[in-house]
N, C-alpha and C positions, 0 to 999 in steps of 0.2 A: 504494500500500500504506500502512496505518495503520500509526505509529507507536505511539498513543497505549496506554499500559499500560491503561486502562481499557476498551478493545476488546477485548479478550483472549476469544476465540472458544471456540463449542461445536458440537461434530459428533459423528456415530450413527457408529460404523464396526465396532463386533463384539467389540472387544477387552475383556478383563476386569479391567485396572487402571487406577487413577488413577497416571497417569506428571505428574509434574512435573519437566520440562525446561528448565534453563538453560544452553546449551550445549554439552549432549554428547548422543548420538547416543539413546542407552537411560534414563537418567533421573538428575536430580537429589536427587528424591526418592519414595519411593513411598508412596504412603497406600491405604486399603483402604475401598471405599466401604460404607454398610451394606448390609444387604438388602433386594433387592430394588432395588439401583442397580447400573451396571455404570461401565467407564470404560474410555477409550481412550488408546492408546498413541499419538500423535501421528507419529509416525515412520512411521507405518504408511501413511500415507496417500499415495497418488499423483496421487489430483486431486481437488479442493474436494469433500468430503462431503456431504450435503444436513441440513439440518438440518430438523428433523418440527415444532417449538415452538417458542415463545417462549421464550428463558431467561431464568432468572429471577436477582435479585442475589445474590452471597452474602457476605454482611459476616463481621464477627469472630466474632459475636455466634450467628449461622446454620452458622457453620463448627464452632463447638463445641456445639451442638444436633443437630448427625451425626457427632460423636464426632469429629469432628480436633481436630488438635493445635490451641493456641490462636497457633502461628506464624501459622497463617494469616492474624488479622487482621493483620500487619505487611507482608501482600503486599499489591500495587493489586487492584482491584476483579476480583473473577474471575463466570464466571456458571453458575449450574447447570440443567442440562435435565431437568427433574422427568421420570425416568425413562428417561433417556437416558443417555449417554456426557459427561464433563464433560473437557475439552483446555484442558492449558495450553501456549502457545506455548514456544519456546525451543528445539526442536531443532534439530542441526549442518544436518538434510534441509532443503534447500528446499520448502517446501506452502505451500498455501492453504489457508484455512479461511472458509467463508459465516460472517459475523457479522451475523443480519438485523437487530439495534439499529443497527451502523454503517452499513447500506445496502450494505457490497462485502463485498472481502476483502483479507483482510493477511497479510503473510509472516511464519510463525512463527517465523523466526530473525532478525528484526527486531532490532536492538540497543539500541532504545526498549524492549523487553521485558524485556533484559537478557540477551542470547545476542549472543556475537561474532558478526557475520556469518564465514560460513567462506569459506574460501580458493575462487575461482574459478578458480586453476591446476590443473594437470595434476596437483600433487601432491594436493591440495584434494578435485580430483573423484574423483579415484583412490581414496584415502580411504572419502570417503563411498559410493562404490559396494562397497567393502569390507566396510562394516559393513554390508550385506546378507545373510541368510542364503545366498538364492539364489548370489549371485554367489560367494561361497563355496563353496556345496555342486558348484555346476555345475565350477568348477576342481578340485575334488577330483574329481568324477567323470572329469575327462579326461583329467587328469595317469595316474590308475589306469587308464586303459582303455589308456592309452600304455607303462605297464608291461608289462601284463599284454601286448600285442600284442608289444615287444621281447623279454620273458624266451621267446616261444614262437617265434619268427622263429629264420633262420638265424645273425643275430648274438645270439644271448642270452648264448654266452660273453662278449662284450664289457658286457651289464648285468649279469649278476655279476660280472666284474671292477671294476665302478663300485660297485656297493654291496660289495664286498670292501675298499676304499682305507681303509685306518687310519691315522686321525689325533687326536690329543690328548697331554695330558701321563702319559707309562709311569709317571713316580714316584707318578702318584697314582691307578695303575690304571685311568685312563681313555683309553688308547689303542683306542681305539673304532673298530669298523666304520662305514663312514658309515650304512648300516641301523641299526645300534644308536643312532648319536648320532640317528636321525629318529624311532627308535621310544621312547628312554628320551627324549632330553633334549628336541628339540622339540615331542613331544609334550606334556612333561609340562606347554609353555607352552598348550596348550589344556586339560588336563585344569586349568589354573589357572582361567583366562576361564570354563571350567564350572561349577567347584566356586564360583567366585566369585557367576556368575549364579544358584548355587542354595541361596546365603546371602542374596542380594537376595529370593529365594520364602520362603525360611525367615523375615525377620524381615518384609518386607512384604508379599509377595505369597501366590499360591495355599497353599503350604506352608504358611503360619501358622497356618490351620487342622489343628490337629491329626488330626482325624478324615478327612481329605485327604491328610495328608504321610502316613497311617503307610500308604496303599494301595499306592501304588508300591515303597513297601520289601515289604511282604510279595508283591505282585506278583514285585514282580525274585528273591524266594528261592525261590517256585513255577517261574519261568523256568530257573532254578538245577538243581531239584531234577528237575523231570519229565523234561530232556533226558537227565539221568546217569543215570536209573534206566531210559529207555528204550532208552539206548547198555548199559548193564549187561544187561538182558535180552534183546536181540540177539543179544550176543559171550558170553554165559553159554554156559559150558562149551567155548567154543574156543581153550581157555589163552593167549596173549601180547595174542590183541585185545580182553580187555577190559581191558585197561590203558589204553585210552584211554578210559574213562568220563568223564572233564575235559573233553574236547577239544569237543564242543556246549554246555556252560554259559555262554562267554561271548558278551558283545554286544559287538560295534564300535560302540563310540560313535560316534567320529569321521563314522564311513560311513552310519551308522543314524541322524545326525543330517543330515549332506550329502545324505540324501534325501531325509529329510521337506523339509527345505529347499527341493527342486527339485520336491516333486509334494505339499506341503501348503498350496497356497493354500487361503486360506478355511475351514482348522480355527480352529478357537479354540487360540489359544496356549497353553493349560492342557495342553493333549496334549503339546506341545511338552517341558512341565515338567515334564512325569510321566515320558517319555521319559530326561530327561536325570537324575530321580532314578532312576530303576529301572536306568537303564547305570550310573553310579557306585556302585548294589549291589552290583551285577550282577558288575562287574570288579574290585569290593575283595573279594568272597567267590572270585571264580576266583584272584586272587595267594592269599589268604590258602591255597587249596587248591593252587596249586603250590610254596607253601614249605613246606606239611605232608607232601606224597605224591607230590610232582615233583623234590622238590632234596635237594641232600644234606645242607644244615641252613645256617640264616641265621646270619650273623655278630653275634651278642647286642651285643657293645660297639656297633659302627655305628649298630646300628638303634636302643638308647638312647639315645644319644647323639641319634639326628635325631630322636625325639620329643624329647628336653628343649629342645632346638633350636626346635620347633614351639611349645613352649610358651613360647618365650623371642618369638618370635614373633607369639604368640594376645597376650601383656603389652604386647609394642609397639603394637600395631593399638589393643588397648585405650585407651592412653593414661593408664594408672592410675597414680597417684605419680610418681616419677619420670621415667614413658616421656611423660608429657604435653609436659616440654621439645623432644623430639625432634620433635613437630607445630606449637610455639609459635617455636622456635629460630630463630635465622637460618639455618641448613644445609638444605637441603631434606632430606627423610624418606628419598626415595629414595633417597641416600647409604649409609642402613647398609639399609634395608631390602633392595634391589635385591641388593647381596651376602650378604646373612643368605642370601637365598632359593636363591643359587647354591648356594652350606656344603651349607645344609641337602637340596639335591637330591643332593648330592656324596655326602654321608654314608650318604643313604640307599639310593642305588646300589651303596655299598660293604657294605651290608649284607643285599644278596641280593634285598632284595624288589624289585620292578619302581619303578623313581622315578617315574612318571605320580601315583603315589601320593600323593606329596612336593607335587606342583603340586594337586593337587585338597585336600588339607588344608590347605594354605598359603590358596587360596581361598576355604574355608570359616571361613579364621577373621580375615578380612578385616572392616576397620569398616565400617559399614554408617548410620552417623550421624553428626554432623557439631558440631565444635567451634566456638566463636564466633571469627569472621572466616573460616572456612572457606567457600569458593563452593558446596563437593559435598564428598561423604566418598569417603576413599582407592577404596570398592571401586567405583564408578561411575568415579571417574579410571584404574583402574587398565583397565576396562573400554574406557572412549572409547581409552584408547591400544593395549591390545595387542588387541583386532577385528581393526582393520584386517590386523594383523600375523597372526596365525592364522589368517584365511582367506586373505590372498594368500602366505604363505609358508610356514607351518609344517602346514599341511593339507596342498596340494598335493606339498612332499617327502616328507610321510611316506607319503600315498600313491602317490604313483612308485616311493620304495623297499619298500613293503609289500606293493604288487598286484602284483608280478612273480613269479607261482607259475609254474614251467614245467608244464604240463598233459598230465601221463604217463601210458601204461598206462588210455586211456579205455575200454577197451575191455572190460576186463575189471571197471570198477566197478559196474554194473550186477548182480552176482550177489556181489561180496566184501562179506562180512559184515560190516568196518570198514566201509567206505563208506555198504553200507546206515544204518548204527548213526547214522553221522554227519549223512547228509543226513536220515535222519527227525525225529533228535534239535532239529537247529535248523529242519527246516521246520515239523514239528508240533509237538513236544516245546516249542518257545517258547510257540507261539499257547495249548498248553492248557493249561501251566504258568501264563503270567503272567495271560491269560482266568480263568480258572480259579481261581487264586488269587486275584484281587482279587475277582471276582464270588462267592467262597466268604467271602471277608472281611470285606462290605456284609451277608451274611447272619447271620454270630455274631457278628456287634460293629456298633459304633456309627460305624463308618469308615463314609464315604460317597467317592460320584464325584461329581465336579465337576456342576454340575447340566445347563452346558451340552454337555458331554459324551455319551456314548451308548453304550452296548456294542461297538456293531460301529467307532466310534474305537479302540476301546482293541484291538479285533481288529486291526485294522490295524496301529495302531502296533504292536502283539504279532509281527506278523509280520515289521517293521523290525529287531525284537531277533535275528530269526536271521539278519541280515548278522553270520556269526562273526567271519571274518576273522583281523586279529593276533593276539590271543591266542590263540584253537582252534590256529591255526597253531604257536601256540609250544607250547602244550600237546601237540599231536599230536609234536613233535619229541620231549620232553621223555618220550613214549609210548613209543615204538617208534626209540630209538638204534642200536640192533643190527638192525632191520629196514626192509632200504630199501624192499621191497613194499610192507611196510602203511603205512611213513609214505609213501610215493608215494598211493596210493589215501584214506589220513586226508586228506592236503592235495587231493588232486584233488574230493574230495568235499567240505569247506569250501569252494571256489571255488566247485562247481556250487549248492550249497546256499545262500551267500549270495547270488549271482544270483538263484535260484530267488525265496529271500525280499525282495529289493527288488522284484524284478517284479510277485509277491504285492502287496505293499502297493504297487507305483505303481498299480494297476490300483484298489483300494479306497478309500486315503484320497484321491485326486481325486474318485472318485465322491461322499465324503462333505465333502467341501470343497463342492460342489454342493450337496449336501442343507443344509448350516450356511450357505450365501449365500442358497437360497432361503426359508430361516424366518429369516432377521435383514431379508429385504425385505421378507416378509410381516406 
């Protein structure tokens, strides 16, 4: 394997960013190539990609004639594939990359590159196999299927007595069910890792284009809107069950992202992105509608309080005036950061809204560039570390304790009007809401779809959005307090429904992961 920095390799592999990796798993830095280039994600790769051309050199001089930044000339000599995919080594992954100038190939975590080699123990590989979606989605998937089998078995009074166990500190109202500590608080470490990766789309990636980022928002309020009004005109005029008009709006992220994981080889990653902006619509429009017409009123002080908290937060990350010492200092950052970020989930717990909330704003307003003597900026560090952490741990418990619906009264959902309401809402009601809205929204504006994109992607993922799951779940309770019938039949129908729509889209976006391999060989 070549050490030398001036090797530094090009390969074709489908992806649509310039990832610049120095040692972390996802990127150091991201740049945005013009039109009419694409770029890959190096991580991506599992065995030496073929390269099509010759690359070609790219100096200081050529880097700022395609609009980069003028850092570039200070790196060693990188090469560009006149229309192709341009890799820069340094990921945590072990890969190979054809370098046909060098005659072989070299390992992109090479630390002639400038990437530690990583760790080759058990903790090392463990790791890295972490920060794979797959390996992620697949353990969410089994941990839930393992619920879901004990809540309905002869012992399920023994799994709600485990998700029943309270624990935490009473004086500060967080004496918590272990369900709620999985659903509020470690969640809210993924809804972080989210909101953070979709501040990396916002400042360099897909999102930055305006006429892109605003599709999936208006998408995910179409998602929003069609299921309620389809649950509304079902249960119209059967007094108590339209009070669940809530209970189909939301998406399980979590779930609805653990499967594109496990049956979206070979989409373009942009789905991916659209996916994970349209679920953080998606689920700040269903809280904001459970604390308007679910709750009996939020706590005004708390919730002030954790936004000026956020805001004291968005000034750190900044590094402006003052908060500069805190990144230049001798203390490390995470010192106050690390607990700022507790406060502020604390607070905001106490203030009625759902706290996932707290972790996904706290990720969006993460730095995303990089001060002098800094290796990467806080949000790609903050990234390489808690991955791993969120899909081996904070996934898998939240879905143990989430997917354990006891599945009651099946027999009669087929004819009750909730049920209906419910499973149409999220099996159709998503596809023709978010379909539908984004495809209405390329037509009276200036929004476009991603180009390598297609209709029937975004059908698919459309059909990902009706894994309801937690939320629907909590809204249906939140529905029907006083009626254990219909919340029996609301929750039996979320369970069959979110099945229903993974199966939908496993069956689609593999087919269309096929059709995106065979026109990028072609």
């Amino acid at each position: 394997m070549g050490a030398d920095p001036a090797a530094w390799g090009v390969a074709a592999s489908g992806h649509e960013r310039l990832v610049v990796v120095l040692g972390y798993e996802r990127a150091w830095r991201d740049r945005r190539l013009p039109a009419g280039r694409r770029a890959a994600c190096v991580s991506a790769l599992d065995r030496p990609a073929r390269v099509r051309a010759s690359p070609v050199p790219l100096s200081g001089s050529r880097a700022s004639s395609l609009g980069w930044s003028s850092e570039f000339a200070a790196w060693p000599p990188v090469a560009l594939l006149e229309g192709f995919h341009v890799v820069f080594p340094g990921t945590v992954r072990r890969a190979a990359i054809p370098h046909p100038a060098a005659g072989g190939f070299m390992s992109v975590d090479d630390p002639g590159l400038g990437a530690p080699r990583p760790s080759n123990g058990l903790l090392g590989r463990t790791a890295r196999a972490l920060r794979q979606d797959t390996v992620g989605g697949m353990l969410l998937v089994v941990f839930a299927v393992i619920a879901l089998g004990w809540a309905n078995s002869p012992w399920a009074s023994a799994y709600e007595a485990l998700r029943a166990v309270t624990f935490g500190p009473a004086s500060l109202h967080l004496d918590l069910p272990a369900h709620a500590w999985a659903a509020d608080g470690l969640l809210a470490v993924f809804f972080f890792v989210v909101g953070n990766e979709l501040k990396q789309e916002f400042v360099n990636g897909e999102l930055r284009n305006p006429r892109r980022a605003v599709l999936p928002i208006v998408a995910a309020v179409g998602g929003v809107a069609v299921p309620a009004l389809i649950f509304a005109a079902i249960t119209a005029g059967h007094g108590d069950a339209a009070a669940g008009w809530g209970i189909p709006m939301a998406t399980d992220i979590a779930f609805a992202v653990a499967v594109l994981a496990v049956v979206g080889r070979g989409l373009p990653p942009s789905l991916r992105t659209f996916l994970l902006t349209l679920a953080i619509v998606d689920d700040l429009v269903a809280i904001i509608v459970i604390a308007v017409f679910y709750s009996a009123g939020l706590a005004w002080a708390p919730l002030l309080g954790s936004i000026v908290l956020l805001v004291v937060f968005g000034w750190l990350q900044s590094g402006r005036g003052p908060a500069r010492r805190l990144w230049t200092g001798p203390v490390p950052a995470w010192v106050v950061i690390v607990p700022l970020a507790v406060v502020i989930w604390a607070v905001m717990h106490a203030s009625g809204v759902h706290a996932t909330i707290a972790g996904a704003a706290m990720g969006l307003l993460m730095r995303t560039t990089t001060f002098p003597g800094e290796m990467s900026d806080p949000s790609h560090r903050a990234e390489h570390v808690l991955r791993p952490w969120t899909a081996g741990l904070v996934l898998p418990v939240f879905a143990f304790f989430a997917a354990g619906v006891a599945f009651t009264g099946a027999e009669s959902l087929a004819t009750d009007r909730v049920a209906i309401a419910v499973f149409v809402g999220l099996v159709v009601g998503k596809v023709v809401g978010i379909t539908g809205g984004a495809w209405l929204t390329t037509k009276v504006s200036r929004a476009e779809l991603n180009p390598q994109l297609g209709w029937l992607d975004i059908v698919g993922m459309a059909m990902l959005a009706g894994i309801g799951f937690t939320v629907s779940l909590l809204i249906a309770e939140l529905s029907y307090p006083g009626n254990e019938r219909m919340l029996d039949h609301a929750k039996g129908a979320v369970l069959i429904a979110s099945a229903t729509a993974a199966v939908l889209a496993s069956v689609v976006l593999p087919l269309r992961g096929i059709h995106h391999r065979r026109r990028r060989a072609t």
